[in-house]
N, C-alpha and C positions, 0 to 999 in steps of 0.2 A: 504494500500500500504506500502510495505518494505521501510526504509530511506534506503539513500544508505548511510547515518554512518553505518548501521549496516554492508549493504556488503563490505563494507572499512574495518571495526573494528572488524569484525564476523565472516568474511567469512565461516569457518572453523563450527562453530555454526548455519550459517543459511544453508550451505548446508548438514549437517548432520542431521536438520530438515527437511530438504525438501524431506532426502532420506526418511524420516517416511509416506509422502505421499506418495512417489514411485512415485515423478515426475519427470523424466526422460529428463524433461529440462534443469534444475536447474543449472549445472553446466556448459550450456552452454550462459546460460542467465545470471548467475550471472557474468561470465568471460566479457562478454560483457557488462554490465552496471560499471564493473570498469574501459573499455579500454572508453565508452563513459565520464566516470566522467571523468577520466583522462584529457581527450579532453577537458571538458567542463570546467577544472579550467585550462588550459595550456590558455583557450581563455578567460576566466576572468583577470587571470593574467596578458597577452596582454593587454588586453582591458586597466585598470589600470593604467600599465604603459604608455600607450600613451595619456591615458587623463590627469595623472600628468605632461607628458613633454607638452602635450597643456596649462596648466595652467601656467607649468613656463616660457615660450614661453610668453603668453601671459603679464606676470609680465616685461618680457623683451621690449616689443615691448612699454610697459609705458613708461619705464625709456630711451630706445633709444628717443621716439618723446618728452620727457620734456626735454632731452640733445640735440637735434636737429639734430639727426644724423638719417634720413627721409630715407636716402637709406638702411642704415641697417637694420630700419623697415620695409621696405618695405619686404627686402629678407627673414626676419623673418616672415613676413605675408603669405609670399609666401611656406617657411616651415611650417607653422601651417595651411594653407589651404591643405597640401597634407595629415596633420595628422588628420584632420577631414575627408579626404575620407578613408582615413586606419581605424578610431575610425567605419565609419558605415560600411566596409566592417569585423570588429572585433565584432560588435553588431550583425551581422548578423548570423556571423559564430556560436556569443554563444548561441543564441536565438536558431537556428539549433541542436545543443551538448545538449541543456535542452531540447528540444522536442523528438530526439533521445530518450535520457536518461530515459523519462519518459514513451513513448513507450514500450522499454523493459520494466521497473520497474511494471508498472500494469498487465505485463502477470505472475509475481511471486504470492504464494498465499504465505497466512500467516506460521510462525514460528510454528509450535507446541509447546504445554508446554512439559518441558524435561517428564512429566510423562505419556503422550500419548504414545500407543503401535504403534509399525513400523507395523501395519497390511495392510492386504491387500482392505481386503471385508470388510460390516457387517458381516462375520460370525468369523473375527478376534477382535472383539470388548468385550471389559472387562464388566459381570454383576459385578455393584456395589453393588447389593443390589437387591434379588426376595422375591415375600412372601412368607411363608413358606409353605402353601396349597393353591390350585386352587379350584374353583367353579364345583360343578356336577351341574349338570341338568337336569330336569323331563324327561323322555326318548320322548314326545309331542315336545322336545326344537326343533326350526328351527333356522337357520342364520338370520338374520334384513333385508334382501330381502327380504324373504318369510312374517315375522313379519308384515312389513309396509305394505305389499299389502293387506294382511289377515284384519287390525287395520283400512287400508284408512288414514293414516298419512301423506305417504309423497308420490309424484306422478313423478314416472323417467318419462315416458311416454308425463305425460303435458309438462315435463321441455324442453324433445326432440323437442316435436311440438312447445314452445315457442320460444326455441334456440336452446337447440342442446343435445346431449350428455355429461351428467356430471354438469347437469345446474337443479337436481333437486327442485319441487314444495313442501313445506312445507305445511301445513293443519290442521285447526282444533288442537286436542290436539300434534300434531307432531310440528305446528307453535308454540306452547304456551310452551313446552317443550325446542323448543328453546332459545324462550326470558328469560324465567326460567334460563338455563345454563348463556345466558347471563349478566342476572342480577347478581347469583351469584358471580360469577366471577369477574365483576367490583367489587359489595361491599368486597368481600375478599381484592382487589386487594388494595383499597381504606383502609381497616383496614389496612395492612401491610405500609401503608405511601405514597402510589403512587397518585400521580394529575391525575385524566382521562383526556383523550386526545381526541377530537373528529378529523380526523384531514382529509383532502381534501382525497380524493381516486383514483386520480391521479400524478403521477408527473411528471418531466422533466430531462431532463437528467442529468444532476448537482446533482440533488437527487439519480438517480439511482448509479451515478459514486461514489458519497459520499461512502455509504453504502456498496460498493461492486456488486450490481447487473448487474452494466453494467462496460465492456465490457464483464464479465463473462458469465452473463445467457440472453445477448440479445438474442430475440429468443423464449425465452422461458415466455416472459411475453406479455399480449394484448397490441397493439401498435396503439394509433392512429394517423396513418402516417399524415394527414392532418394538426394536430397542432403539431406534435411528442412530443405528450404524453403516456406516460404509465398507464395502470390501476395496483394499488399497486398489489402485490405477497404476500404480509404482512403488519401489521399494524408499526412495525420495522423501515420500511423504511421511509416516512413521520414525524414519532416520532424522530427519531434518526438525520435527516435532521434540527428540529426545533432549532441545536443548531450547523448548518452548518457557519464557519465565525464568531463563536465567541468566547470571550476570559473570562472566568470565575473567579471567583477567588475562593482561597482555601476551604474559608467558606458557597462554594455553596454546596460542596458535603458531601451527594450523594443527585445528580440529581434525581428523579423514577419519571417514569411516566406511566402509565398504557393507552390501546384505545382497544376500538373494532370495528372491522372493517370486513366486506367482503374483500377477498381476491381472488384474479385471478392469475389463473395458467395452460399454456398453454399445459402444459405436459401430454401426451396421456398413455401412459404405454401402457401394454400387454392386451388382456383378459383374464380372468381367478378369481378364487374368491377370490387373492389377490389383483385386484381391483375393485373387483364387489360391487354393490351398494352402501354406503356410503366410502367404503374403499378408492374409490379416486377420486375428483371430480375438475372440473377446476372453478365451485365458491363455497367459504367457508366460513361459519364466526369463527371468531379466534377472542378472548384479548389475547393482546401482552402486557407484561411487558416489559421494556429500563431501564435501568443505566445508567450515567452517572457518573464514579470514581475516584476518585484519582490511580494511578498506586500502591501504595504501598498498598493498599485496594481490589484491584477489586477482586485477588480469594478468600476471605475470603466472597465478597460480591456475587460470584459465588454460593459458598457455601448454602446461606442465598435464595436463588432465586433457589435454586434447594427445598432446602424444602419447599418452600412455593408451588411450584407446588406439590409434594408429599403430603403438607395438602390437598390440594385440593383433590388428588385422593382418599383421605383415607376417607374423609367429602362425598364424594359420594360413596362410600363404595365399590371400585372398585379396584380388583386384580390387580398388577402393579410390574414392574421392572425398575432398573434403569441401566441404561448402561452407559459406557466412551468409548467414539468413539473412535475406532484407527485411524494412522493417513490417512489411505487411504480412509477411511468413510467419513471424515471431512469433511463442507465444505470451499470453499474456502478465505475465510474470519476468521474463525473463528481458536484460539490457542488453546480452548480446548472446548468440547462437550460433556454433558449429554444427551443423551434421553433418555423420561420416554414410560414405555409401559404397556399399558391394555390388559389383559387375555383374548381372548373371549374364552367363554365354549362353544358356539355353534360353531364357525367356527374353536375353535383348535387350535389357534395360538395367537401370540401377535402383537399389532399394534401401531405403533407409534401413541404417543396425545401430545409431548412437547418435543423440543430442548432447549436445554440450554445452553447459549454459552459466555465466552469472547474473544472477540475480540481485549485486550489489547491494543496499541495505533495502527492500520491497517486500520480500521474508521475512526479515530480521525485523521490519516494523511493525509488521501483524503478529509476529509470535511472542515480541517484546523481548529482543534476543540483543542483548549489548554487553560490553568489555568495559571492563575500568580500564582509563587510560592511565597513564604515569601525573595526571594532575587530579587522578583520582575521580577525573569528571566519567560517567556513565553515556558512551557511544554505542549506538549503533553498529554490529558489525553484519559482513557480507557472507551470504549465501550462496553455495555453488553445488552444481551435480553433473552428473554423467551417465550414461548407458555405458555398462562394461562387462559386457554387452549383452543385446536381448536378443536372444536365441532362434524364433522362429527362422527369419530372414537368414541370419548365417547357416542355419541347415540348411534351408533351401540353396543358398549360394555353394555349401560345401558339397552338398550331394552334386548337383548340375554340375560346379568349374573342374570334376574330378571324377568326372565319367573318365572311365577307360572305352576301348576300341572293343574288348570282349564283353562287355555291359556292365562290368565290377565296379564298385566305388572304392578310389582310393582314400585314404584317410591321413590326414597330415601328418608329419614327425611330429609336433610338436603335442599332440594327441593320441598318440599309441601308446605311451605310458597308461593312461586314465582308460582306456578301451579296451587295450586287452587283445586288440585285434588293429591290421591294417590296414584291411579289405571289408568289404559289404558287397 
C-alpha cells in the first residue's frame, strides 16, 4: 500500500508512475486520498486541541475547589463535560477520515521503478537477456500432452474424476521427477543462504491483505467461506506474513527464506494449447524464495535472486529468456519484475517458470513490517520474492527439449542424483 507521505510529497512522481501502468484511476484516486488526508488531520488537529483545553480545564477546576470557589467549578465542570461530548463526536469523525483514507489508498497499486517501460501488454515488455540458439528436435518430437499419455506419467483424466479440471494425477516416474525438481530446488535454494520454510497452506485474511492478494485478486483464490480461509496462491504469501507486526533491527538483514508448497489458483483461462496440459493448472507445486531488505539494498538484492533462478535454469540445461515487465504487465504489488522463460521446441513458444519481483516498502506497509535504524527511528523495510521454481512448465519444457530420436526422455545430470534414473 502507497503512504500517503508519498501522495503528499510525490504526487507528481506517483502519478507519472501510475500513468506507466495505464491506470486510468490514478488521478482521481490520488486527488481524493489528499482531500480525505486533508480531513483527517483538520480532525486530528480538533481532536488535540480540545483534549489540551480539557486538560487545562481540568488543572483549573483543582485550583478553583483548593480556593473554594465551588460555583466556578462547578460551571467549569459543566464546560468540560460538553468538551468530552465534542472530544467523542471528534474521535468519531477521525476514526471515519482514516477508514475513508484507507479505503481509497488500497485500490492504488505500486510505484514502478523509474526504469520500467510505460507498456501496455506482455508484448511491450523488455528481453533482458535470450540465448543465443534454441533447441531442434527429432522430427518423432510431440508436445508433453501427447508425451505423458504415451510414458503413463501423469493422468489429467484421474485428476478430473478426483476433482476436476486442472487438478492433475502425478505417477510412477512422472511423481518421482517431481520430488526430484523438488529437492533440487530446496538444496540450491539452501546453498544460496535461504532457511526453508515449511509453512500452513492456508491463510486469513490479515495475510492475504498483508501481501497484497486481497482486496486485489479476491476471487481468484479457493475460499473456504465457513472458516474464511484461503488456500495459499503461492508459497510468498505465508512466508512473507511470518514477519507481519514486526520490528527488526538493522543486523537482521537480509532476511531469505526459501518453502515449497502447492499452490491454488482459481483462474480458468481460454482453451487452446496455450493452456493445455501442464501449461496451466489450478494446483501446482512451486519453491518460492522471500527477502527481506534493507531499502538501500533491495535492487542490488533483486539482482542477486534473478540469477540464482537463471542458475537454476542453466543446471537443468534449459533454453530461457529473461524479461522486465513493462508497466502495464506488472503486477499489482510489485515496483519492478523479471520473468524468466523456457523455450519449448515442441510447442514453439516460451513459457513463463519465475517472476521476480521487489516490492520495495508496498508489503512492508500493509503488514506493518519495519527495522530500527541506527537512530533508532522505526523504517519501513522492502519486500522481495521469487519463483525457484514452479514446476509445471519446467516438466513440460524438460520432457519436450529432451526427446530422444528413439522416443526416451532424457533426464538432466544435474537431476539423476534425486531420480534415480536417467531415462523415461
Amino acid at each position: 500500500m502507497l503512504r500517503i507521505e508519498q501522495l503528499r510529497d510525490q504526487t507528481d512522481i506517483v502519478l507519472a508512475g501510475l500513468q506507466k501502468r495505464h491506470f486510468t484511476q490514478a488521478e482521481t484516486l490520488i486527488h481524493k486520498a489528499l482531500e480525505l488526508d486533508k480531513k483527517r488531520r483538520e480532525a486530528q488537529a480538533a481532536l488535540d486541541t480540545t483534549n489540551s483545553d480539557m486538560n487545562q480545564r481540568a488543572k483549573v477546576i483543582g485550583t478553583l475547589m483548593k480556593e473554594g470557589k465551588k460555583e466556578e467549578a462547578e460551571t467549569a465542570r459543566t464546560e468540560t463535560a460538553a468538551l468530552k461530548t465534542k472530544t467523542k463526536d471528534l474521535e468519531e469523525a477521525l476514526k471515519n477520515a482514516e477508514q475513508e483514507l484507507f479505503d481509497v489508498l488500497v485500490l492504488l497499486p505500486n510505484v514502478p521503478h523509474e526504469s520500467v517501460r510505460a507498456g501496455k501488454s506482455a508484448d511491450d515488455n523488455e528481453v533482458v537477456y535470450e540465448v543465443p540458439t534454441l533447441p531442434t528436435l527429432p522430427d518423432s518430437a510431440v508436445p508433453h500432452w501427447d508425451l505423458i499419455q504415451r510414458l503413463d506419467i501423469i493422468d489429467f483424466e484421474l485428476g478430473n474424476k478426483i476433482t476436476g479440471a486442472g487438478f492433475p494425477v502425478y505417477k510412477g516416474k512422472g511423481a518421482k521427477i517431481q520430488r526430484a525438481l523438488i529437492n533440487f530446488f530446496l538444496e540450491e535454494a539452501e546453498n544460496a543462504g535461504y532457511t526453508e520454510i515449511m509453512p500452513p497452506l492456508m491463510i486469513n485474511r490479515d495475510s492475504g491483505f498483508g501481501t497484497g492478494q486481497l482486496p486485489d485478486k479476491d476471487g481468484q483464490m479457493y475460499h473456504a467461506v465457513a472458516d474464511d480461509l484461503f488456500l495459499i496462491p503461492t508459497a510468498e504469501v505465508p512466508i512473507t506474513n511470518l514477519y507481519r507486526d514486526v520490528i527488526l533491527d538493522e543486523k537482521d538483514f537480509p532476511v531469505k527464506n526459501a518453502g515449497y508448497t502447492p499452490c491454488f489458483r482459481r483462474e480458468a483461462g481460454s482453451w487452446g494449447a496455450h493452456v493445455r496440459g501442464l501449461n496451466r493448472l489450478h494446483q501446482f507445486d512451486k519453491v518460492e524464495i522471500v527477502q527481506i531488505q534493507h531499502p538501500e539494498k533491495s535492487y542490488q538484492t533483486l539482482e542477486e535472486m534473478r540469477h540464482h533462478v537463471e542458475g537454476l535454469l542453466k543446471k537443468l540445461e534449459l533454453p530461457y529468456r529473461i524479461l522486465r515487465l513493462c508497466g502495464g504487465d506488472m503486477g499489482f504489488t510489485s515496483a519492478l519484475t523479471y520473468d524468466l522463460e523456457v523455450y519449448s521446441a515442441a510447442q514453439k513458444r516460451w513459457l513463463e517458470v519465475s517472476s521476480v519481483s521487489n516490492f520495495e516498502a508496498f508489503q512492508a506497509n500493509r503488514l506493518k513490517l519495519r527495522y530500527r535504524d541506527a537512530s533508532k527511528k522505526n523504517v519501513l523495510a522492502h519486500t522481495l520474492n521469487g519463483s525457484a521454481l514452479a514446476l509445471p512448465r519446467i516438466l513440460a519444457s524438460l520432457l519436450e527439449n529432451n526427446q530422444q530420436p528413439d522416443g526416451h526422455i532424457r533426464i538432466p545430470a544435474v537431476l539423476q542424483k534425486y531420480t534415480g534414473f536417467d531415462l523415461i
